[in-house]
C-alpha positions in Angstrom: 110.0 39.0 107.3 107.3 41.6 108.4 103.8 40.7 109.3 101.7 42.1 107.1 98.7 41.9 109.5 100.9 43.2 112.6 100.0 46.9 113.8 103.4 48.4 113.5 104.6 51.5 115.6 104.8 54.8 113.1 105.9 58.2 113.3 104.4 61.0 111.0 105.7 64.3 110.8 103.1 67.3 110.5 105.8 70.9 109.8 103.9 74.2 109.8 105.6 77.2 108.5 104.9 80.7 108.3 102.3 80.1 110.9 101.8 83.9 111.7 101.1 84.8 108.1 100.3 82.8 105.8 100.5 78.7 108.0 101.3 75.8 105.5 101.7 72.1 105.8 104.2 69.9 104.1 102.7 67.7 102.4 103.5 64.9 99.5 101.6 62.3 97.4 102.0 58.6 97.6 102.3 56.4 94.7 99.4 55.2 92.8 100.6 51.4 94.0 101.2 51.8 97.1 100.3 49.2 99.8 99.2 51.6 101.9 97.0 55.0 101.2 97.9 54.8 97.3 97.9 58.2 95.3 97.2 60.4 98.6 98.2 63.4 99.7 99.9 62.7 103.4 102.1 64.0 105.8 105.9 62.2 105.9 105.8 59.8 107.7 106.3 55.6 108.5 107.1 52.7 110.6 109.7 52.6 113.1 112.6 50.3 112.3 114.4 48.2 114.9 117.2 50.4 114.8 115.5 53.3 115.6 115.6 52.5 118.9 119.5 52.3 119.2 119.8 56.0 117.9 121.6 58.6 120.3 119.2 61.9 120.5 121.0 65.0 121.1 118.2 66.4 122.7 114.5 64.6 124.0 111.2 65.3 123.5 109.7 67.2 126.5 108.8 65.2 129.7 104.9 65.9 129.3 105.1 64.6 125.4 107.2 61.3 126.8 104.3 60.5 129.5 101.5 60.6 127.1 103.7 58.5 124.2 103.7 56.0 126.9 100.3 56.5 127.6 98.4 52.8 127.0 101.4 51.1 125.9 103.5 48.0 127.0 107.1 49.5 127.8 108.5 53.0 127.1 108.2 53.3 123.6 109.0 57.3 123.0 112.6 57.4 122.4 112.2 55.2 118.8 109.7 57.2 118.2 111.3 60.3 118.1 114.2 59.0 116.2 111.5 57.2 113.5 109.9 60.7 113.4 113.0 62.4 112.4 114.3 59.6 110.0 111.2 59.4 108.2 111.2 63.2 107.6 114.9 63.3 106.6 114.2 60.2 103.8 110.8 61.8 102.3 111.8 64.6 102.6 115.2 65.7 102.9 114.9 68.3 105.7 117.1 67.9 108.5 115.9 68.2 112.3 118.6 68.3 114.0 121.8 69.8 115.9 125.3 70.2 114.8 127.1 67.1 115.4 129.8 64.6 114.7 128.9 60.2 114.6 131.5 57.9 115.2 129.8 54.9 113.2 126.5 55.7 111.5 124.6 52.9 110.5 123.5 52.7 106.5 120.1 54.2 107.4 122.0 57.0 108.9 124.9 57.7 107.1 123.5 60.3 104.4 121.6 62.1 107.6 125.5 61.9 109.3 127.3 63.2 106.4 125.8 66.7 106.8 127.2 67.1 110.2 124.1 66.8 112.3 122.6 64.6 115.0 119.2 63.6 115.8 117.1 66.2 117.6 113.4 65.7 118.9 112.8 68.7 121.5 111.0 70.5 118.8 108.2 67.8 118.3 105.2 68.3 120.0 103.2 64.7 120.1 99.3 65.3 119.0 97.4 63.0 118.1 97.2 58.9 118.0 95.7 56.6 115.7 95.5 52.8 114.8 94.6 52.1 111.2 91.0 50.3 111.8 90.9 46.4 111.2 90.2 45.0 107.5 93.1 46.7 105.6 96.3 45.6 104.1 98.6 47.3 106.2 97.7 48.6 110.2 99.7 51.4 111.7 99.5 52.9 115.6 100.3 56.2 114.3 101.8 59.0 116.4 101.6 62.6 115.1 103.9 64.8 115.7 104.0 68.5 115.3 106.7 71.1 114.7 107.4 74.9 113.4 109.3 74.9 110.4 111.7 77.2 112.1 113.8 74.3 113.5 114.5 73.0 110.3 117.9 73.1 109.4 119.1 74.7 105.8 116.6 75.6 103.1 112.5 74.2 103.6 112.3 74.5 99.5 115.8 72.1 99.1 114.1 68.8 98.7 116.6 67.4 96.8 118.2 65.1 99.1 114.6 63.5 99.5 113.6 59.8 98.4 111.5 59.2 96.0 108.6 57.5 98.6 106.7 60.7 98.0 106.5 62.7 94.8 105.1 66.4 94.8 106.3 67.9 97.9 105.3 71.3 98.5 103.6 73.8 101.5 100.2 73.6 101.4 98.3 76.4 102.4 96.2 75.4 105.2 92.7 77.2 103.5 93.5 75.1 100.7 94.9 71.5 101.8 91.6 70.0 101.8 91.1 70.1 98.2 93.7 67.4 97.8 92.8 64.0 97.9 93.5 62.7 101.6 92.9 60.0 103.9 90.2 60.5 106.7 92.7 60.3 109.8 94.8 63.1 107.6 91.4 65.4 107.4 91.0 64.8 111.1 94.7 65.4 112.2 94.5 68.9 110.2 92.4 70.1 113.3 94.6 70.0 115.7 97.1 71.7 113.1 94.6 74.6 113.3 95.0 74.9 117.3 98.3 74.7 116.6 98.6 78.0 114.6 98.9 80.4 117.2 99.6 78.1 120.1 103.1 77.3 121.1 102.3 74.7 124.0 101.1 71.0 123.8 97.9 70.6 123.8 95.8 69.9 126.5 95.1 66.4 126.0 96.3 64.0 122.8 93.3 62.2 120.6 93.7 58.7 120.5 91.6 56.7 118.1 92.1 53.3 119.1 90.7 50.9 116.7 91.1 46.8 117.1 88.9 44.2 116.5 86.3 44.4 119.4 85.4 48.2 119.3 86.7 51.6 117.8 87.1 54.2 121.1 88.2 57.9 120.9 90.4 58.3 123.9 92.2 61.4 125.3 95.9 60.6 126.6 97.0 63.4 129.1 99.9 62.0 130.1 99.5 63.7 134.1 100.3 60.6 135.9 103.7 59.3 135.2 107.0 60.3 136.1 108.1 63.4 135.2 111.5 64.3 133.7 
C-alpha cells in the first residue's frame, strides 16, 4: 500500500517544439477529481514505480545531469528517474523517447512501449529544476523536471492516440499564451527556465531546488560540480 503522506520521487517531462519559430509546450489537463492538482493544466508527468529502477537505458543522461540528480539525496537515484521520465511521457502521452530496439521480456508496464520496437532513451533530457510539494497537502512529490526538444521524439508529436486517459486535452501550447491556462504555481515557475531554454542548447548553469519539509522552505541551486564525473 502507498503512503499517502510519503514524498515520493517524480519525473515530469517539459517537450518544447518549434523552439526557433514559434516554441510550444506540451501540455494536458488533469481531472477534475484528481488527488493531486485536480482540473490543471500540467506538464506529463508522475511518480517513479519500483520497477523503474530495473529498466535497461539504451543511452544515459549526461554525466553533469547525473551529478546534480544526486545532488542532496541518499543513494544514486538518477537512473529510475530517467526511466520514470520516459514512462510517464509514453503513458500520458503516447510519444515515444527512445531508440530502435528489441526486449527480451518486457514487463506489463512496458510491453505497449516494447511492441513499437524501441528502448528507453534519456540522453536527450536535460534535468532543470527540483521541487518538493510543500507540507499540508494530500499527496507530496520531490519533483524532477526534465527538459527536451521535441526533435527526439520518435513518429508523429500530433499522434496521441496511444496515450492514457490520465490527461485529457493534450496539445502545444504556445509559450506567449500558456499562462492563460489554469496552472499550478511550481508549473508558472518551471515555465522560466523553459524560456532560457529557447535558444539555449546546454544545461543550465545551476538547477533550482525548492526544497520544502516541515521545518523551513529553502531555494537551493544544485550544480552538480563536485562528484564524479562520467
Amino acid at each position: 500500500m502507498i503512503d499517502k503522506t510519503a514524498i515520493r520521487d517524480a519525473s515530469t517531462v517539459i517537450v518544447l517544439r518549434d523552439r526557433l519559430s514559434q516554441p510550444r509546450v506540451l501540455m494536458g489537463q488533469r481531472g477534475a477529481n484528481a488527488a493531486f492538482m485536480p482540473s490543471k493544466f500540467v506538464f506529463p508527468g508522475g511518480a517513479v514505480d519500483s520497477c523503474d529502477v530495473e529498466i535497461t537505458l539504451s543511452a544515459g543522461i549526461s554525466a553533469l545531469c547525473h551529478n546534480r540528480l544526486n545532488e542532496d539525496v541518499d543513494g544514486d537515484r538518477s537512473h529510475a528517474l530517467c526511466v520514470a521520465a520516459v514512462r510517464e511521457l509514453w503513458e500520458e502521452t503516447g510519444l515515444i523517447l527512445g531508440k530502435s530496439g528489441e526486449w527480451s521480456a518486457p514487463n506489463e508496464d512496458w510491453a505497449d512501449f516494447a511492441a513499437t520496437g524501441h528502448q528507453p532513451d534519456a540522453s536527450a533530457l536535460q534535468f532543470v529544476f527540483r521541487a518538493i510539494t510543500p507540507p499540508g497537502r494530500p499527496r507530496r512529490f520531490d519533483a524532477r523536471f526534465f527538459f527536451v526538444d521535441a526533435e527526439a521524439i520518435v513518429g508523429d508529436l500530433d499522434d496521441f492516440s496511444a496515450a492514457s486517459d490520465e490527461l485529457s486535452h493534450l496539445q502545444w501550447i504556445a509559450l506567449d499564451d500558456v499562462r492563460k491556462f489554469d496552472l499550478p504555481f511550481i508549473t508558472e515557475v518551471v515555465l522560466a527556465e523553459v524560456a532560457a531554454r529557447v535558444t539555449d542548447d546546454m544545461p543550465p548553469a545551476s538547477v533550482p531546488f525548492f526544497r520544502n519539509n516541515d521545518e523551513e522552505s529553502l531555494f537551493l541551486q544544485l550544480r552538480g560540480l563536485h562528484m564524479r564525473e562520467d
